[in-house]
MMTF fields as JSON, N, C-alpha, C and O atoms, coordinates in Angstrom:
{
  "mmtfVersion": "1.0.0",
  "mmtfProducer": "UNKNOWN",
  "numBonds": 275,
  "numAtoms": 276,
  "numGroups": 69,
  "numChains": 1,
  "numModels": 1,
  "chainsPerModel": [1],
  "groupsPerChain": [69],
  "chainIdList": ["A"],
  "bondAtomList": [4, 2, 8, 6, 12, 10, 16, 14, 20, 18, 24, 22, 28, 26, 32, 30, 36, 34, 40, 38, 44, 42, 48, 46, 52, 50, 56, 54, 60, 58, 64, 62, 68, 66, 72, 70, 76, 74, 80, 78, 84, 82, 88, 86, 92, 90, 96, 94, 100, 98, 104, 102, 108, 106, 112, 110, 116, 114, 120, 118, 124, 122, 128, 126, 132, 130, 136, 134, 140, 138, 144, 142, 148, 146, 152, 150, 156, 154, 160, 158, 164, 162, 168, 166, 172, 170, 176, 174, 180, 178, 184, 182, 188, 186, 192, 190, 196, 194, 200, 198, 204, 202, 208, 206, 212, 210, 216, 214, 220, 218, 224, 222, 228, 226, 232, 230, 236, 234, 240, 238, 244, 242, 248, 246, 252, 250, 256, 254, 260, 258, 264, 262, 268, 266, 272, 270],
  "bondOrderList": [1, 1, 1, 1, 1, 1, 1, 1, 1, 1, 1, 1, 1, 1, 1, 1, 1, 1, 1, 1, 1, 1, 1, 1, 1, 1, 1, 1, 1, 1, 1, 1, 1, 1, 1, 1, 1, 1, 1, 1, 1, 1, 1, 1, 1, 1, 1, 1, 1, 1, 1, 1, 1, 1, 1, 1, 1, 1, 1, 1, 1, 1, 1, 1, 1, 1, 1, 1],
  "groupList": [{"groupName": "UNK", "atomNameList": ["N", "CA", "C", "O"], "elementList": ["N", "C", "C", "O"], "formalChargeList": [0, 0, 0, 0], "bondAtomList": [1, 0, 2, 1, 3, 2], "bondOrderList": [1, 1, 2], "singleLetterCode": "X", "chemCompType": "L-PEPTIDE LINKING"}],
  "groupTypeList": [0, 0, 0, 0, 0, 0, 0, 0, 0, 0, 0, 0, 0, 0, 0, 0, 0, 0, 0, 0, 0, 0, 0, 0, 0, 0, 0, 0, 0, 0, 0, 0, 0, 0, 0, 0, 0, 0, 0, 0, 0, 0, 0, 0, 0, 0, 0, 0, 0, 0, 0, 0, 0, 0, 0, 0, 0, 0, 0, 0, 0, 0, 0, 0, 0, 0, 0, 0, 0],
  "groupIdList": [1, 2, 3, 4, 5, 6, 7, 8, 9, 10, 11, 12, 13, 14, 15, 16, 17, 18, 19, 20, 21, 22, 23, 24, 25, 26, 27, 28, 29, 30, 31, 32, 33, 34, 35, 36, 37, 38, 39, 40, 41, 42, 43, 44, 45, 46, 47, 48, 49, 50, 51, 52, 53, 54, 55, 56, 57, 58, 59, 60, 61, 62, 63, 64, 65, 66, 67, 68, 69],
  "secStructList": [7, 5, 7, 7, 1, 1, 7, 5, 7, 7, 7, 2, 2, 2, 2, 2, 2, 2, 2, 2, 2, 2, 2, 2, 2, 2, 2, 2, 6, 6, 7, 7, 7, 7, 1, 1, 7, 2, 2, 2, 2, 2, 2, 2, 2, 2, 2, 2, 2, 6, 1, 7, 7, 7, 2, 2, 2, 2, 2, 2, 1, 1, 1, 1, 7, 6, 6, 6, 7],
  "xCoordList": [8.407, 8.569, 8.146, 8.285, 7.586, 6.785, 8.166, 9.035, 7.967, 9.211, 8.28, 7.202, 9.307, 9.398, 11.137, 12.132, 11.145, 12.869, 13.433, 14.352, 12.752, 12.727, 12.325, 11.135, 13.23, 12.404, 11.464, 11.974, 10.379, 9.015, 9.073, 8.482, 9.758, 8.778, 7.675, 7.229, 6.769, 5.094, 4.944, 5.921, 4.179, 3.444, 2.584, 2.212, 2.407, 0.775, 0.114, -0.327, -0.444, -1.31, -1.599, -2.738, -0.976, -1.07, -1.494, -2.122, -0.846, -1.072, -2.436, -2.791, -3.072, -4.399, -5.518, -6.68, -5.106, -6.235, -6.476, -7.421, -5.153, -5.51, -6.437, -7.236, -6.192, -5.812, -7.42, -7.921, -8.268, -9.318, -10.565, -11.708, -10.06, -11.124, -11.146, -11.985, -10.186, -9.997, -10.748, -11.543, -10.321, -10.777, -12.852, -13.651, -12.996, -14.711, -15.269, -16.329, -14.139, -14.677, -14.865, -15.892, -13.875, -13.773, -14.995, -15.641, -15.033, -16.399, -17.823, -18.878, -17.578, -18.932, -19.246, -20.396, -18.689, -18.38, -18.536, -18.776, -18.355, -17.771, -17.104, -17.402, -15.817, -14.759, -13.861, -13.568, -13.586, -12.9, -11.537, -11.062, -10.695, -9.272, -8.757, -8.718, -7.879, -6.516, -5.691, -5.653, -4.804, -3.122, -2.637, -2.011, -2.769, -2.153, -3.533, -4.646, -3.373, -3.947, -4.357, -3.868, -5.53, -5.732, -4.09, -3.545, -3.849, -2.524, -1.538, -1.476, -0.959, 0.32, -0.391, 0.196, -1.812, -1.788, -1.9, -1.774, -2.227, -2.289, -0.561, -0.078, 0.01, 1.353, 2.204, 3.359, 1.747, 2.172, 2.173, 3.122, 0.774, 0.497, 1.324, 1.904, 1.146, 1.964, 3.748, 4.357, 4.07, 5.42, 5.46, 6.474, 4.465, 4.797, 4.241, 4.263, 3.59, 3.022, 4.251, 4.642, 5.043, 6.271, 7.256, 7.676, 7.506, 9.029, 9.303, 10.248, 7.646, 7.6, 8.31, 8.665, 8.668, 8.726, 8.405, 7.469, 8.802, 8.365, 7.528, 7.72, 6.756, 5.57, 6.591, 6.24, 7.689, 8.646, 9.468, 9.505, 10.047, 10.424, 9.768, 10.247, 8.14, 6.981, 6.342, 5.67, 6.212, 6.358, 7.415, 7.376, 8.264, 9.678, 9.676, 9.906, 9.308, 9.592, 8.512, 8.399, 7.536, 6.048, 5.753, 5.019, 6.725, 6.358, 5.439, 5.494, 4.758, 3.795, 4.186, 5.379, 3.253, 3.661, 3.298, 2.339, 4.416, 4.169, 2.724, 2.169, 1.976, 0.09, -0.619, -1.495, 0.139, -0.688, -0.296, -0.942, 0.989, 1.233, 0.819, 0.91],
  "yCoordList": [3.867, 3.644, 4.912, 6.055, 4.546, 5.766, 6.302, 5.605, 7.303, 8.461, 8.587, 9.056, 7.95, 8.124, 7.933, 7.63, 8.081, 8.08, 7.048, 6.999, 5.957, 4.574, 4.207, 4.048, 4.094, 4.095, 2.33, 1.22, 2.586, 1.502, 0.869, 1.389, -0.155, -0.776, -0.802, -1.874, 0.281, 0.185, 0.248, 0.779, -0.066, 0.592, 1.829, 1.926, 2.763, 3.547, 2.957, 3.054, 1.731, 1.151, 0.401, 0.601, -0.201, -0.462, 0.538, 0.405, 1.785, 2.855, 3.478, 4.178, 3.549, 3.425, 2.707, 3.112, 1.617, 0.523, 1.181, 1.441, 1.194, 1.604, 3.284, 3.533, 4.02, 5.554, 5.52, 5.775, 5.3, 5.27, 4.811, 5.267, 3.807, 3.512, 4.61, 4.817, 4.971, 6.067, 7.393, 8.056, 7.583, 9.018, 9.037, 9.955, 7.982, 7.461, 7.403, 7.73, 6.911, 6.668, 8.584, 8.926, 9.6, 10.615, 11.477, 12.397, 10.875, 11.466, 11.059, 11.693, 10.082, 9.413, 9.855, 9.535, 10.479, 10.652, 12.129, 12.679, 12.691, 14.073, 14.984, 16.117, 14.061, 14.415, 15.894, 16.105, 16.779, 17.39, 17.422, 16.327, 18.598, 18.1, 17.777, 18.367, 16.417, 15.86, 16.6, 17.633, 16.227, 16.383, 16.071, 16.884, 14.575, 13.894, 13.747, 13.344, 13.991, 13.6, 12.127, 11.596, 11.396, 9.919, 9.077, 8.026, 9.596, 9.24, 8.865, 7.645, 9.349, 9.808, 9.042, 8.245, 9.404, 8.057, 7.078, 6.303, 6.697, 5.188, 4.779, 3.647, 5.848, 5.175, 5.381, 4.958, 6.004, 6.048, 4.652, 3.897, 4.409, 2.92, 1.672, 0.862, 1.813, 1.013, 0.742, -0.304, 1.956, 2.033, 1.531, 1.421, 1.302, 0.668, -0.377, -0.925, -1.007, -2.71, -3.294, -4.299, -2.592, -3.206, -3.235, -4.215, -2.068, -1.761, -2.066, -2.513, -1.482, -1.437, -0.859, -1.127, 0.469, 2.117, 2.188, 1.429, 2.873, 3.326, 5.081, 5.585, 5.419, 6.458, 7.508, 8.465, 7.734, 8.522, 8.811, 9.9, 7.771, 7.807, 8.379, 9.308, 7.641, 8.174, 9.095, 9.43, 10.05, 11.24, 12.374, 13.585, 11.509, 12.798, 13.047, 14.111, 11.589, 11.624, 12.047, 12.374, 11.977, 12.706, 14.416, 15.231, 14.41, 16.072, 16.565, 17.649, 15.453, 15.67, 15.272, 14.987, 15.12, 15.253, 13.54, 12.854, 13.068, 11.166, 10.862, 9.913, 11.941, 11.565, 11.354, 10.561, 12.506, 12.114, 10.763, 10.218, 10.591, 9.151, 7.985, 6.827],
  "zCoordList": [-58.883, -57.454, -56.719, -57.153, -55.493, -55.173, -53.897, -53.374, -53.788, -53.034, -51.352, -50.987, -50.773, -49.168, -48.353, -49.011, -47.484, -46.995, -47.441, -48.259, -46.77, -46.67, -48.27, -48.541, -49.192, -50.481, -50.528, -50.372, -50.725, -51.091, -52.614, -53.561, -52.7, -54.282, -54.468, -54.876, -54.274, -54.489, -55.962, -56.489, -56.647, -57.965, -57.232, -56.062, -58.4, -58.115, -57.811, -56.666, -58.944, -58.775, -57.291, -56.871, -56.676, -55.129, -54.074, -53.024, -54.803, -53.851, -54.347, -53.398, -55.019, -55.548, -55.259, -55.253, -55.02, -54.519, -52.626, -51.881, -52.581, -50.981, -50.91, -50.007, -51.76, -51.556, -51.657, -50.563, -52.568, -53.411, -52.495, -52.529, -51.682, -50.579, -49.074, -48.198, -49.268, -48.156, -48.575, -47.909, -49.748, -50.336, -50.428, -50.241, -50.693, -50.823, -48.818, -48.283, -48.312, -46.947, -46.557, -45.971, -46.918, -46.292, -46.773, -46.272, -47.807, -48.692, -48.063, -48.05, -47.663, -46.587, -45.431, -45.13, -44.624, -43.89, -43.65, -42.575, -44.855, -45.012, -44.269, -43.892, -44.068, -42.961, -43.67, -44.847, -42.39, -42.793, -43.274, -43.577, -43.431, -43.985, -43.343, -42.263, -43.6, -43.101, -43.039, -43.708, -42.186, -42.416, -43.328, -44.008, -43.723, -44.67, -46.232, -45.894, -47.33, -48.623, -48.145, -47.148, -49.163, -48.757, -49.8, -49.465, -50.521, -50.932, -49.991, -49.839, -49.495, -48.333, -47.143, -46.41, -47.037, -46.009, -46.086, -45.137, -47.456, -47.469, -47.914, -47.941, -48.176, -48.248, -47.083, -47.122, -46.017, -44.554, -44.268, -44.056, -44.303, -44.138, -44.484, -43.763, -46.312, -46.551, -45.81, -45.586, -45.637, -45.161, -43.724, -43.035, -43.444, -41.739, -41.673, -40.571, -42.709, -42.861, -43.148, -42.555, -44.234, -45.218, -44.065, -43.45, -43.922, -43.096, -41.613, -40.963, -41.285, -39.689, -38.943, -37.795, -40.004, -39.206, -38.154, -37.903, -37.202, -35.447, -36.364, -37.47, -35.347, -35.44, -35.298, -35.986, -34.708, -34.955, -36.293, -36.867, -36.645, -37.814, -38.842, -39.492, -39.152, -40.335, -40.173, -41.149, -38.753, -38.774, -39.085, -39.305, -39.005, -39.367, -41.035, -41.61, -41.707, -43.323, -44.032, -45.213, -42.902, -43.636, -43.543, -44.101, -42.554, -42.388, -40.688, -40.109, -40.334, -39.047, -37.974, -37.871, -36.781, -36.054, -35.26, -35.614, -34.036, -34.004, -33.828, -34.383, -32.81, -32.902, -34.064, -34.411, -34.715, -36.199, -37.355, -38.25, -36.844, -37.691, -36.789, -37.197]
}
C-alpha cells in the first residue's frame, strides 16, 4: 500500500502505469524540475480522483504549496 495521510489501497503497479506516462511526457518535452517526482504526482492525482481531497488538504500531505497541487 502506497503511504499518503489519507492512506490509498493503490498497488505500485497502478501507480506505475500512471507515473511512467508522465515521466516519458517530461522527457518530451524536456521539462524542467518539478516540485513533485512523476511518482508523487501521479499519486497526488490518484488521491484526489479516489478521495476528492480539497487542493488544501494535498498540499499540506505533500509538502507544497495549494497552486502547486
Amino acid at each position: 500500500m502506497l503511504s499518503y495521510p489519507a492512506a490509498n489501497p493503490l498497488s505500485t503497479r497502478t501507480l506505475s502505469r500512471l507515473a511512467d506516462p508522465l515521466r516519458g511526457r517530461r522527457a518530451e518535452q524536456r521539462s524542467r524540475w518539478r516540485r513533485l517526482h512523476a511518482a508523487d504526482q501521479a499519486l497526488l492525482v490518484l488521491a484526489h480522483l479516489r478521495n476528492g481531497d480539497t487542493h488544501a488538504r494535498l498540499a499540506s500531505g505533500f509538502g507544497i504549496g495549494t497552486t502547486t497541487a
